[in-house]
C-alpha positions in Angstrom: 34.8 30.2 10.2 33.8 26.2 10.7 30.9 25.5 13.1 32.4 24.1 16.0 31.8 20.5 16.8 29.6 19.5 19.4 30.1 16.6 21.4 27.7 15.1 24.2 29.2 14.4 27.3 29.2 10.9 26.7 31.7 11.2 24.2 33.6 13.5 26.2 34.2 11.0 28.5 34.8 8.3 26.1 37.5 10.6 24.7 39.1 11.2 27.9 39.1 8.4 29.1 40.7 6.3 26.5 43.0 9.1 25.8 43.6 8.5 29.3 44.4 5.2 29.0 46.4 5.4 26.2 48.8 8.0 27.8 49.6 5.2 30.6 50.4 2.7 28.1 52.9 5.1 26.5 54.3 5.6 29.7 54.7 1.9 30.5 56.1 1.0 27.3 60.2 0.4 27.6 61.3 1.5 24.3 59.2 4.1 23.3 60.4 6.3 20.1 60.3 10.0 19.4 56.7 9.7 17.8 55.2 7.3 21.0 56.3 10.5 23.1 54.8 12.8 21.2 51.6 11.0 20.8 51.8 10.4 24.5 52.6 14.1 25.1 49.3 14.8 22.6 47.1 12.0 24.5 47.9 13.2 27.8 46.6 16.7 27.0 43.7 15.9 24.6 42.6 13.8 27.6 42.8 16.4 29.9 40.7 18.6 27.3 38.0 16.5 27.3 37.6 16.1 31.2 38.0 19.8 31.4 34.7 20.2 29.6 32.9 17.6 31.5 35.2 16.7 34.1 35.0 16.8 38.3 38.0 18.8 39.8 39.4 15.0 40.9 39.0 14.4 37.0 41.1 17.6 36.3 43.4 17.3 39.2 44.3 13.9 37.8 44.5 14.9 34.0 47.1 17.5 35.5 48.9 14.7 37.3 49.3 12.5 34.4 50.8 15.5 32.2 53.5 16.4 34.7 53.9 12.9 35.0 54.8 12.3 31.1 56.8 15.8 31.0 58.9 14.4 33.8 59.4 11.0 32.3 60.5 13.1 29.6 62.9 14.6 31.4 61.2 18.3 30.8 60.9 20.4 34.4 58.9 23.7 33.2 56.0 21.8 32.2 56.2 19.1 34.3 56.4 21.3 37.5 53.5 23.6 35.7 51.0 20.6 35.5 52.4 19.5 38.4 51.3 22.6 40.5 48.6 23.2 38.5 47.5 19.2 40.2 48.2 20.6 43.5 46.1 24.0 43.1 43.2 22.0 42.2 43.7 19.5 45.4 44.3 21.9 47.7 41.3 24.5 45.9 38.5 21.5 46.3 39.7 19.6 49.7 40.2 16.8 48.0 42.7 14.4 50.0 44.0 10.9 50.5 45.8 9.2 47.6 44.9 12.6 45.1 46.6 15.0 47.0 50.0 12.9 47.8 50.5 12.2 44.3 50.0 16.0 44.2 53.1 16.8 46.1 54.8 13.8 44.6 54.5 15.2 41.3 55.9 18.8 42.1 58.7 16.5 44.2 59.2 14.9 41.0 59.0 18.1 38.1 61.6 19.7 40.9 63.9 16.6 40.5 63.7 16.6 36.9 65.0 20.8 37.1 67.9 19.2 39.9 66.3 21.8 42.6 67.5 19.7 45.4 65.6 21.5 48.2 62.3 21.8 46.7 62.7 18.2 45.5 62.9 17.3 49.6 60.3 19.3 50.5 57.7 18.5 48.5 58.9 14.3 49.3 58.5 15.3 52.8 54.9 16.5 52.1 54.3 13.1 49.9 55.3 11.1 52.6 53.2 12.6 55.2 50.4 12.8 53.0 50.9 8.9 51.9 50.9 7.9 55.0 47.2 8.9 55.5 45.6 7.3 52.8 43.1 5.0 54.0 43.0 2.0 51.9 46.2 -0.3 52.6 46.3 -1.0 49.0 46.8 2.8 47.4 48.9 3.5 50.3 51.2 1.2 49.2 51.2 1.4 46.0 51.7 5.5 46.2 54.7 4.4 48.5 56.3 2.1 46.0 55.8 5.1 43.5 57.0 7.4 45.8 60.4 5.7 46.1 60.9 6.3 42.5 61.9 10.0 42.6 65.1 10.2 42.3 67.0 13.0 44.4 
């Protein structure tokens, strides 16, 4: 069997965070093709990879966020609400709060849009809007609001 590559934790982080970036470029671009969402699909994960092996739980909570977030653009429920939960498990497991854990509810809002479950979709906006409402800077708040408007029911 190969020896297993090594890398330091500096290129971990290099990794996932261009990987990172590169997802949310994907996601922005308007006329993406079957291979953009793949590599976007791949990106999002590789990324997540790499912050699990040197990554805070915000790191990790946020790599989960951003997967949900491509499977839903994708229009793909199971793993979107998987990731999605998976986000919320970590929030909820660490304390961590503020703009982290609404986008944590708004992504399972969002994964149960994608599968049409109406009620879960609600409940989970209800807990997003709450949530949004007490992050402190004025600035994320609205921006998670704006974002937040963007589920569709």
């Amino acid at each position: 069997m190969p020896e297993q590559q090594k890398f330091s934790k500096e290129d971990h982080e290099k990794f996932a965070r261009s990987l990172f970036n590169l997802t949310w470029s994907l996601l922005d671009k308007k006329d993406r093709t079957k291979e953009d969402n793949d590599k976007m699909i791949n990106a999002a994960h590789a990324s997540r990879y790499h912050w699990g092996e040197i990554g805070t739980p915000m790191n990790l909570e946020r790599g989960e966020w951003q997967i949900s977030r491509v499977y839903s653009v994708l229009g793909r429920s199971e793993p979107a609400l998987y990731h999605a939960k998976n986000c919320l498990e970590i929030c909820e497991k660490n304390k961590i709060g503020d703009l982290d854990i609404a986008f944590a509810y708004e992504g399972v809002a969002r994964g149960n849009a994608v599968a049409r479950q109406k009620a879960e979709t609600r409940k989970y906006l209800d807990l997003a809007k709450k949530a949004g409402e007490q992050i402190k800077k004025k600035e994320d708040k609205d921006y998670f609001l704006s974002e937040l408007q963007t589920v569709k029911q």
